[in-house]
C-alpha positions in Angstrom: 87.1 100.9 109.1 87.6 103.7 106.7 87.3 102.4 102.7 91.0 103.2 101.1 89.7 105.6 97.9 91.5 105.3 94.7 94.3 107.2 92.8 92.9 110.2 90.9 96.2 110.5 90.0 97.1 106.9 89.0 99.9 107.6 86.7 101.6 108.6 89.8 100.5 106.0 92.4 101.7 103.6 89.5 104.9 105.2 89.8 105.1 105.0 93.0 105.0 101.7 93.5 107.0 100.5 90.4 110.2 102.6 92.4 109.3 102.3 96.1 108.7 105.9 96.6 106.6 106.6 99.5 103.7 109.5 100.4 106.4 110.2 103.1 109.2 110.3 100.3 107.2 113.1 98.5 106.1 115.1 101.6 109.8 115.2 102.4 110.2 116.7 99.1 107.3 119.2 99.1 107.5 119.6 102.5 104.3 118.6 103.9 102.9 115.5 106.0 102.4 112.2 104.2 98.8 112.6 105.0 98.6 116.0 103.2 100.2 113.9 100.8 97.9 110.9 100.6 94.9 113.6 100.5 96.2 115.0 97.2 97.0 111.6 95.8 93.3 110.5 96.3 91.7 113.8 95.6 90.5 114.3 99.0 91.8 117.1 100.1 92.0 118.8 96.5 94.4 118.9 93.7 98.0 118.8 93.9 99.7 122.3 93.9 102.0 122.5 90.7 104.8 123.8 92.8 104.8 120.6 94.5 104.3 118.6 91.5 106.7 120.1 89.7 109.5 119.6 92.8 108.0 115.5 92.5 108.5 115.3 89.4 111.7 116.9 89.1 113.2 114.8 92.2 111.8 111.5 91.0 110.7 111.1 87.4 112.5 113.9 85.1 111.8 112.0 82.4 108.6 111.9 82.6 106.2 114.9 81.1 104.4 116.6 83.8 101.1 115.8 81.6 101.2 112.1 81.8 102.6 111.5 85.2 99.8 114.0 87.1 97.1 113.2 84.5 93.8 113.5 86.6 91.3 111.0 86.4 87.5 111.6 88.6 86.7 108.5 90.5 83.4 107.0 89.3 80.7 108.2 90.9 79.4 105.3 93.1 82.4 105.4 94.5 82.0 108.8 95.4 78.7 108.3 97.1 79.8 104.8 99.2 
């Protein structure tokens, strides 16, 4: 079974979770799959555009500065190798 990788973006997972918006809610919104999505969301498939972030953070959490909400943290680095 495949080991669920954090957040490097967990100012939005938080987010997330505190409103009940799903991967699928986003991809809806940036028009992609929810595993194109969840790829983004845990730095596996590279960063998240800004034009999608942008349309997320406008459809979502308007009050909340672009900074703060898609501030990028790089898992550790055992975690990386695992």
């Amino acid at each position: 079974m495949a080991r669920k990788l954090p957040p490097v973006y967990p100012n939005l997972a938080a987010e997330m979770t505190r409103d009940n918006v799903s991967r699928e809610d986003i991809a809806r919104v940036v028009g992609k799959t929810s595993e194109c999505v969840g790829g983004w969301i845990t730095g596996k498939s590279g960063e998240f555009p800004i034009s999608g972030a942008i349309a997320v953070q406008a459809t979502f959490w308007p009050t909340i500065p672009m900074c703060e909400l898609f501030k990028r943290v790089e898992p550790e680095a055992e975690e990386v190798a695992a």
